[in-house]
MARKEMAR-986236 format. One line per field, with one value per residue (C-alpha): residue in three letters; z, x, y. Coordinates in nm, 4 decimals, decimal comma, padded with zeros to 6 digits. Layout:
<zabas>
marse = c(ALA | ...)
pz = c(Z | ...)
px = c(X | ...)
py = c(Y | ...)
</zabas>
This chain:
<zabas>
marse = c(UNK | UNK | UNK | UNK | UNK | UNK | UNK | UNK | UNK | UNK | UNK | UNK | UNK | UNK | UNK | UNK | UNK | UNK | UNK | UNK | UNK | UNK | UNK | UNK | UNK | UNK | UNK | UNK | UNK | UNK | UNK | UNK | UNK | UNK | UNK | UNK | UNK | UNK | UNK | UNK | UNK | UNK | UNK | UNK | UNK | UNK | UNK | UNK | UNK | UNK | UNK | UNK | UNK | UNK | UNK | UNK | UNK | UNK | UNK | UNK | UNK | UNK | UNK | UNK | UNK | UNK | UNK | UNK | UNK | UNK | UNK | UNK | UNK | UNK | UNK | UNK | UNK | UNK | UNK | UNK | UNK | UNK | UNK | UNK | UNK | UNK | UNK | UNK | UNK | UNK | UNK | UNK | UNK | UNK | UNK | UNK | UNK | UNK | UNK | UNK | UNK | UNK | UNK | UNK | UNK | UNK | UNK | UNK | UNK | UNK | UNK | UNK | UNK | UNK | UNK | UNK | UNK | UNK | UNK | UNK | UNK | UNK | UNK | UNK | UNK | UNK | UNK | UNK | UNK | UNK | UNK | UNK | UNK | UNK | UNK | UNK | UNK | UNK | UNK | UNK | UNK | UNK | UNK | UNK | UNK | UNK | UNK | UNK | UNK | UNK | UNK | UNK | UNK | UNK | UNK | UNK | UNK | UNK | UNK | UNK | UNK | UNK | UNK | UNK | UNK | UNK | UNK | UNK | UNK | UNK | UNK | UNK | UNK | UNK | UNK | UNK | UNK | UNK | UNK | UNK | UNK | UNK | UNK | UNK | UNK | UNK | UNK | UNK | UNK | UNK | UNK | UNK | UNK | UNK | UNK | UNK | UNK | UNK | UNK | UNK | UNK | UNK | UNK | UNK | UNK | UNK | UNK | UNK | UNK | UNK | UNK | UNK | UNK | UNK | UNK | UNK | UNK | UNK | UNK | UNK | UNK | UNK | UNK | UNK | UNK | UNK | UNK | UNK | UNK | UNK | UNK | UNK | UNK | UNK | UNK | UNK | UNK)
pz = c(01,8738 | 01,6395 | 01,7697 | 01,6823 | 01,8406 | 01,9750 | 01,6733 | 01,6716 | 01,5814 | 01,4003 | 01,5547 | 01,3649 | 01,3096 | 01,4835 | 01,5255 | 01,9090 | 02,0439 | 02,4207 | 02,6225 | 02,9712 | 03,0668 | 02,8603 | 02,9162 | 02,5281 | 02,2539 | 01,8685 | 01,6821 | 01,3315 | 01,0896 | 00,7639 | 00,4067 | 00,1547 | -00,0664 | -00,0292 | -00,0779 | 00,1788 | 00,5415 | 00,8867 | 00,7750 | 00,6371 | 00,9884 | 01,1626 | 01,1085 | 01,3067 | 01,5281 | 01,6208 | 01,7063 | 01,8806 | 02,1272 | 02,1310 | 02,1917 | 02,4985 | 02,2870 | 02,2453 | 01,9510 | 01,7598 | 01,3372 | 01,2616 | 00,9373 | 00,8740 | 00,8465 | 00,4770 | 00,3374 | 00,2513 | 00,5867 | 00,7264 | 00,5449 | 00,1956 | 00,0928 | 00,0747 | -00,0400 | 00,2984 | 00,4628 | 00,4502 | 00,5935 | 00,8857 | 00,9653 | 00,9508 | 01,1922 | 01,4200 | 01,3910 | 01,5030 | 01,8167 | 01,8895 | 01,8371 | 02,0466 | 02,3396 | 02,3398 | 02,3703 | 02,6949 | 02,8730 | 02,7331 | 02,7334 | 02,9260 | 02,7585 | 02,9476 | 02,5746 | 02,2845 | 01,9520 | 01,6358 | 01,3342 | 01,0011 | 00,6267 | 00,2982 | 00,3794 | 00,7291 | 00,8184 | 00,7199 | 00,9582 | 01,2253 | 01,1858 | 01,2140 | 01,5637 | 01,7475 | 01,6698 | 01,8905 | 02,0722 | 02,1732 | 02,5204 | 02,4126 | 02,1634 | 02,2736 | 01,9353 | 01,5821 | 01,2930 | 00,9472 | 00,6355 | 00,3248 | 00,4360 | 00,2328 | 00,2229 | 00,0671 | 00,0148 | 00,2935 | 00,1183 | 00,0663 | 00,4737 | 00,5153 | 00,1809 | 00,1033 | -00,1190 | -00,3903 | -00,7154 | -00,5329 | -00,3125 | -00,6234 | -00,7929 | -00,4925 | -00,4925 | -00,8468 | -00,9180 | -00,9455 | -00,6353 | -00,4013 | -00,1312 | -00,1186 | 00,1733 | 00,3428 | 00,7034 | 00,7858 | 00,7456 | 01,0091 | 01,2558 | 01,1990 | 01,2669 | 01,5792 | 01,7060 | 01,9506 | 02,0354 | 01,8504 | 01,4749 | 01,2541 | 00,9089 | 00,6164 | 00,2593 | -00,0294 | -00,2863 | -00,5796 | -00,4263 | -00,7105 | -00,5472 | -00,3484 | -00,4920 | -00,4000 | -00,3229 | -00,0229 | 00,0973 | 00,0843 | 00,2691 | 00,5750 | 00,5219 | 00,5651 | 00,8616 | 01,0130 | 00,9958 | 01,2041 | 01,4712 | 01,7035 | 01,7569 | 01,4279 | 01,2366 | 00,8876 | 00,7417 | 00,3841 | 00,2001 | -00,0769 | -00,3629 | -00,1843 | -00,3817 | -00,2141 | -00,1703 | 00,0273 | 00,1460 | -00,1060 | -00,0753 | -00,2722 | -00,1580 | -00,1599 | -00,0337 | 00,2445 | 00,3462 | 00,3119 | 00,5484 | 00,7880 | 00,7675 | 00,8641 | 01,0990 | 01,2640 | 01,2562 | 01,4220 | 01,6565 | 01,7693 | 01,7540 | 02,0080 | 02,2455 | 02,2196 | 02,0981)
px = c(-04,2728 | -04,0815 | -03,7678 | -03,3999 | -03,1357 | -02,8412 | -02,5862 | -02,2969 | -02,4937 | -02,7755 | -02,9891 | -03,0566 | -03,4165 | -03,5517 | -03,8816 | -03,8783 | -04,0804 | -04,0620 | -04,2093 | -04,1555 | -04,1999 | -03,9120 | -03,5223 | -03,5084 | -03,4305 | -03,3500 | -03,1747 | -03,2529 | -02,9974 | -03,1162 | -02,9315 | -02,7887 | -03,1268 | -03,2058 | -03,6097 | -03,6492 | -03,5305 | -03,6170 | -03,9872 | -03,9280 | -03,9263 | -04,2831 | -04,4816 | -04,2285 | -04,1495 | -04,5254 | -04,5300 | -04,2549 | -04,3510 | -04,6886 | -04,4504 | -04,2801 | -03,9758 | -03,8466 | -03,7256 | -03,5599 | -03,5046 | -03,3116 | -03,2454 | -02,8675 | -02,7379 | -02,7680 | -03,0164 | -03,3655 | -03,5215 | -03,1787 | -02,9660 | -03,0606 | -02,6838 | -02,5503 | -02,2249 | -02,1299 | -02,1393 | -01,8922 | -01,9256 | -01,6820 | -01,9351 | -02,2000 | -02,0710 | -01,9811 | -02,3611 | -02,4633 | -02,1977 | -02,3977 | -02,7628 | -02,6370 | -02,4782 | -02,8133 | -03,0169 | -02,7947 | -02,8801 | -03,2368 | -03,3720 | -03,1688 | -03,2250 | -03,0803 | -03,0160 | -02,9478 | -02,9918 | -02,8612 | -03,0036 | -02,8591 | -02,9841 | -02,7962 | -02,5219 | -02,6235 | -02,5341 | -02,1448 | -02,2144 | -02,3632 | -02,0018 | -01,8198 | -01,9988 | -01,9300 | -01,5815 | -01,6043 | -01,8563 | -01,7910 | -01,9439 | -02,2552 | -02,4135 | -02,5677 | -02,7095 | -02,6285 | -02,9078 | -02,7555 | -02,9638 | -02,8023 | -02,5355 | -02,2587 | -01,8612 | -01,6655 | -01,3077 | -01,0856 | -00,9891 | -01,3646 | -01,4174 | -01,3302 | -01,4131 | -01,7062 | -02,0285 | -01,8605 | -01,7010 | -01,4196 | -01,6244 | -01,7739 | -01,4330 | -01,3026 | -01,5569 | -01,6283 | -01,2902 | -01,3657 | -01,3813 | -01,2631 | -01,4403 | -01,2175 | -01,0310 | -01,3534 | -01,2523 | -01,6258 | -01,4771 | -01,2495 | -01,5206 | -01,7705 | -01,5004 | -01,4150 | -01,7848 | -01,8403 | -02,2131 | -02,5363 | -02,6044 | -02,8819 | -02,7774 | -03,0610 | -02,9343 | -03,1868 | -03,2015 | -03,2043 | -02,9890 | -02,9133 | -02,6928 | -02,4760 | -02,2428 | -02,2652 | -01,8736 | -01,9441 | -02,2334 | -02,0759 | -01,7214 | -02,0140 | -02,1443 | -01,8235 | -01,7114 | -02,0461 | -02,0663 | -01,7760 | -01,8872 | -02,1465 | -02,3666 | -02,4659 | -02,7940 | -02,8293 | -03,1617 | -03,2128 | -03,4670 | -03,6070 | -03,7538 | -03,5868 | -03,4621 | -03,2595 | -03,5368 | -03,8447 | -03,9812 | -04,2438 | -04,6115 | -04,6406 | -04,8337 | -04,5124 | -04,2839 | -04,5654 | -04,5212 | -04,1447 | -04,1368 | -04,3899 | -04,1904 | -03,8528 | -03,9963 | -04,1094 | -03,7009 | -03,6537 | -03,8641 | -03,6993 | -03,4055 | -03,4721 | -03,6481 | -03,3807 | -03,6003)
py = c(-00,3956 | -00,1938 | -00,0118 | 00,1351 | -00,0141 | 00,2094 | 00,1801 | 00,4760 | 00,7828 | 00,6549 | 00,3206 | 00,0238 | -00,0573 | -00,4108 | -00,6036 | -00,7128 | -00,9639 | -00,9936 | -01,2375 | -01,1791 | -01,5853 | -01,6443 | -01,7685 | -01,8043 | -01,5757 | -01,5997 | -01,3089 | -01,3609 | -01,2182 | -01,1180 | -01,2153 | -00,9297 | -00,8824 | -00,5205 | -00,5753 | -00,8291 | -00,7473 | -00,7918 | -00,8365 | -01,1618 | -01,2889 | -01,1286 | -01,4351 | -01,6831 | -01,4186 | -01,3924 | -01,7420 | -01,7494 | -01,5316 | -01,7371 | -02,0424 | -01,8213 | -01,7522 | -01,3935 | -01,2708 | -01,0021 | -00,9489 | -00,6232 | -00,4465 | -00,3479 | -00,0025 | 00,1172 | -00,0843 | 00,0514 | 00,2950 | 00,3062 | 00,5504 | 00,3595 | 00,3656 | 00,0248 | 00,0931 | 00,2462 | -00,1265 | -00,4059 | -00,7659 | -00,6579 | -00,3693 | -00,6179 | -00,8203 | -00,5621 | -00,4717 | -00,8326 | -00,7774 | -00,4163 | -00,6209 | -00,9003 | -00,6782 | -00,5140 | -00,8289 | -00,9671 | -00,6229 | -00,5758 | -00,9191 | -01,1094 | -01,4387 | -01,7490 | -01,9200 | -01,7155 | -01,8651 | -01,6970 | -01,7938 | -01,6564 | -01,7031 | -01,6412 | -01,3418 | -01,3976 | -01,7304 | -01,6050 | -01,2793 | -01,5494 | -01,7180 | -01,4137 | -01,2974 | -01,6379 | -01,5702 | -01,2375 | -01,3930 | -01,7313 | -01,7428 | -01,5239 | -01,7487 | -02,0596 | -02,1835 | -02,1478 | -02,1871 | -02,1672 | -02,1419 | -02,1622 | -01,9578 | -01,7564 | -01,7647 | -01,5011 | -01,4096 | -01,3502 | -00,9962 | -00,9266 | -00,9055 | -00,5702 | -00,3842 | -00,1576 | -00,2914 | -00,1205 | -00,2512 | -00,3768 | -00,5858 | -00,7227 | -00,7793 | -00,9770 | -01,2007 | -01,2697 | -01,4560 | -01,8119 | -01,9852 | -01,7287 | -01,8620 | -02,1402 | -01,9483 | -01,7436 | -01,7045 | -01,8701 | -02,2297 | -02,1756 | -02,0268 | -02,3230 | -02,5510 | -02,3690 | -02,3305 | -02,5907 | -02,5663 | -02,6947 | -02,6243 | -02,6553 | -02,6583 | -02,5646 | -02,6823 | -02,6458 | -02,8405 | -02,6225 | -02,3282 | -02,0693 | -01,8459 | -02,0401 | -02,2670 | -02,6776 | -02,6215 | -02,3902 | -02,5812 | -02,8853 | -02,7495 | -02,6358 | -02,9293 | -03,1601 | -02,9633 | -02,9770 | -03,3265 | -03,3967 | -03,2900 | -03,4471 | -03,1480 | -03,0887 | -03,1716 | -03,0891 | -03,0776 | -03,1270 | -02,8987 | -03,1112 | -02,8876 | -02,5848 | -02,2775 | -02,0339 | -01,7866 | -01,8880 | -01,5711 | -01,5203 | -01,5341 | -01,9007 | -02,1798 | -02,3834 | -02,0987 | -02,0633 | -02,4959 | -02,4458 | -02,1814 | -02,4136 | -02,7016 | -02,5047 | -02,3596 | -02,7177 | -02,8005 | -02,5000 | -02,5502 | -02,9127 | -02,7218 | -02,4857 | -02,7297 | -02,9873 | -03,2602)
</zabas>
């Protein structure tokens, strides 16, 4: 079902998927492309909710059908949306488990919501997730977002180390092989931090590029065999 989620003044469109039999629920967080959103997400979502596992993929404020004006959005902002969607899901759904599961630029707003919500979020999925400067978190998409985080290696201090390394439940950790927009250095700082602790799995993506939402025959198998992972994930097996 496709709704608007109370935001401020102005709603932020979602896909829901409610199943009434369920104590689960996964709030996919979408990455910063601006032509592939919430949508990205219907075909797990559908079997999800086949699987008796509610879900809900929303699009953030300023991107393309919200108020198409990117630059009025920061990574704080973002953030704060997840804490709105989230809020919203405990009252709405009332899932007994909530999973969070964030890809690209959403895997760093994942980290940044279990650091203002640490009791909320049960699970953590990240997939191929993002770090950015510590002085980017607050600034608009404008050209000084993009000058704060094109200096070479400002990452190196991203405020999302220091949440992974302070989030004590399960993770599932996605690393392509082949990612093209994420540098090895950030995936392998997650990945060092992750592996300390005992309730982490990282799964490799062998062939993987950082984008596998097209309509490929091997973007199509990619997407099956994550979605197998996640489904171990969920179920504890």
């Amino acid at each position: 079902m496709e709704t608007r989620i109370p935001y401020k003044n102005i709603g932020l469109n979602a896909n829901i998927f409610f199943n009434k039999n369920s104590k689960k629920c996964i709030l996919f967080i979408c990455g910063g492309s601006l032509n592939t959103g919430k949508e990205r997400f219907l075909g797990w979502q559908c079997e999800l909710e086949e699987a008796e596992v509610s879900s809900v993929a929303f699009d953030y404020d300023g991107t393309p059908g919200t108020r198409d004006t990117v630059s009025i959005s920061s990574l704080q902002s973002r953030i704060d949306e997840v804490v709105t969607v989230v809020s919203w899901i405990k009252e709405e759904i009332k899932p007994e488990e909530l999973i969070v599961y964030g890809v690209s630029m959403g895997g760093y707003i994942a980290l940044g919501a279990t650091s203002l919500l640490p009791s909320a979020i049960s699970k953590l999925v990240l997939h191929a997730p993002a770090a950015y400067a510590k002085t980017a978190q607050g600034l608009l998409f404008d050209t000084t977002f993009t000058d704060a985080i094109s200096r070479p290696e400002s990452w190196s201090d991203s405020l999302s180390f220091s949440w992974l390394n302070k989030f004590g439940k399960p993770i599932l950790f996605f690393q392509p092989e082949y990612d093209e927009v994420i540098p090895d250095k950030i995936t392998e700082r997650y990945v060092s931090i992750g592996n300390k602790k005992s309730n982490f799995t990282h799964v490799y993506l062998r062939g993987a590029g950082h984008n596998c939402w097209g309509n490929s025959e091997s973007d199509r198998t990619l997407r099956k065999k994550i979605f197998v992972e996640l489904g171990k994930f969920i179920n504890n097996s």
